[in-house]
N, C-alpha and C positions, 0 to 999 in steps of 0.2 A: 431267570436268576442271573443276577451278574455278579462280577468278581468283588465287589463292592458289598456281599451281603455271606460271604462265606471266605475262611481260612485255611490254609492246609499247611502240612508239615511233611516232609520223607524223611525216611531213615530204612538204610540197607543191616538188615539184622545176619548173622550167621549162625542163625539156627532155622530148620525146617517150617513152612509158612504151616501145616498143622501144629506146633510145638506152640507158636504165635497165637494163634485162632484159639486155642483150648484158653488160653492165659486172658484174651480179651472176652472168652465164653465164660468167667469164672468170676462171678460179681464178686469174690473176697479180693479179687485182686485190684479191682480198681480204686481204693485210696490208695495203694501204692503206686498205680500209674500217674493218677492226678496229680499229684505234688503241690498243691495248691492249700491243701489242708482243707478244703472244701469238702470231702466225700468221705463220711467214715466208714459206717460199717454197714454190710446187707442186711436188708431186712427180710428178704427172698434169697436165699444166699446157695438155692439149687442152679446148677449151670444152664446156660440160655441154651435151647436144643430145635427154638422154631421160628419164626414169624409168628408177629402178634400176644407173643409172649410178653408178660408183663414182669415186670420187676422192681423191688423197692430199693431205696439207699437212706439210709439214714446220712445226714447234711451238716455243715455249721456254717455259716457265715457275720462275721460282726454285722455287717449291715443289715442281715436281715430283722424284719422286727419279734421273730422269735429266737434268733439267734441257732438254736438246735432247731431242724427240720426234716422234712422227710420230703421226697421228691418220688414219683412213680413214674417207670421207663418202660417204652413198648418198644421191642424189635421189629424194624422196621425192614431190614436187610439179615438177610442170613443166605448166604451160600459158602458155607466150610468146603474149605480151608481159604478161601479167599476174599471173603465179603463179610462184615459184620455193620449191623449201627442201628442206632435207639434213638426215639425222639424222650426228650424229657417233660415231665409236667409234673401236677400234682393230682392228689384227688380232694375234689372241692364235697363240701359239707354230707353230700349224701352218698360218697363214699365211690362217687364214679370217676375215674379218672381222667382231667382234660390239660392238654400237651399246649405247648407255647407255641411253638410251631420251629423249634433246633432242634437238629440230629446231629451225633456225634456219629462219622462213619469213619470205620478203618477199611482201608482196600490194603490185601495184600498179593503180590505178585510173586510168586516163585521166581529164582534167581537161581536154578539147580536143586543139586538134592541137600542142601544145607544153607543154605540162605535166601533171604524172604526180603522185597522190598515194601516198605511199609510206607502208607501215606494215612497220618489224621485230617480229616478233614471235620470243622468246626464249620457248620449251614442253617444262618436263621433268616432263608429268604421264606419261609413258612411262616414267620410271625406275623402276627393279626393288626391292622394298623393301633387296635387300643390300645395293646398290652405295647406297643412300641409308644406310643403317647404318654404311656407312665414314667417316660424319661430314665426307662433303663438302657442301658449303654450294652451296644452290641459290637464286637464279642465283648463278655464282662471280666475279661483277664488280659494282661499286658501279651505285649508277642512273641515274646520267646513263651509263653504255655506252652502252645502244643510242640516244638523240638523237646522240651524238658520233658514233658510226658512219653514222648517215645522214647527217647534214656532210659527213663526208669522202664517200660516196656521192656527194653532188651534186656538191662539186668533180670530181671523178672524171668522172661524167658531166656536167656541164658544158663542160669540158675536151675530152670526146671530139665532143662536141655542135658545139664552134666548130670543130673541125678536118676 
């Protein structure tokens, strides 16, 4: 893989890296991380607890040609409180699900016992060369994404932090 086919982002949060990990284990939370208006609401919306887990989101994007969509995510990494990340795909007509070949991965590193350092990482060295011939554009979001998406991360878990 080279640097040329994946993205990453840090951000030092100050709240506990389990406080973090529960917030990105919690598919309701993620159209609030996204910020993109891309990701709306779960459709699997019980928290990720394994590898191989699968998980639905319901989607919108103008471009797409259904506009509303649905996307199905397998966990690909899980080691709580410091590792999470999902490849994305869909499931095609008979209802099995097959992945593009991106994984959104978060690594978090403890920084003490109250702050977490956070790294998104955005990785489509997995995609297929067809599905790259359809002249989709990789990554499919400008580059501040993912610093914007850990913001809303920390508010998120901030929030859960004080309560």
């Amino acid at each position: 893989m080279t640097d040329l086919e994946k993205v990453s982002a840090g951000l030092t949060f100050a709240v506990p890296a389990a406080t973090v990990f529960a917030v990105l284990a919690d598919p309701a939370a993620h159209a609030s991380i996204d910020g993109t208006g891309w990701v709306r609401d779960p459709i699997d919306p019980a928290p990720l607890t394994e590898r191989g887990q699968l998980f639905r989101m319901g989607m919108h994007h103008d471009d797409h040609p259904d506009g509303n969509y649905r996307v199905v995510n397998k966990v690909e990494l899980f080691d709580p409180p410091r590792l999470i990340g999902w490849l994305t795909g869909y499931e095609k007509d008979d209802g099995e699900p097959e992945f593009g070949g991106w994984l959104w991965r978060y690594d978090l590193v403890p920084r003490g016992p109250s702050e977490t350092e956070v790294t998104l990482t955005y990785d489509w060295s997995g995609v297929p060369q067809f599905v790259r011939d359809r002249g989709i554009r990789f990554p499919p979001f400008g580059p501040g994404h993912l610093i914007e998406s850990l913001h809303h991360l920390t508010e998120l878990t901030t929030t859960r932090s004080a309560s």
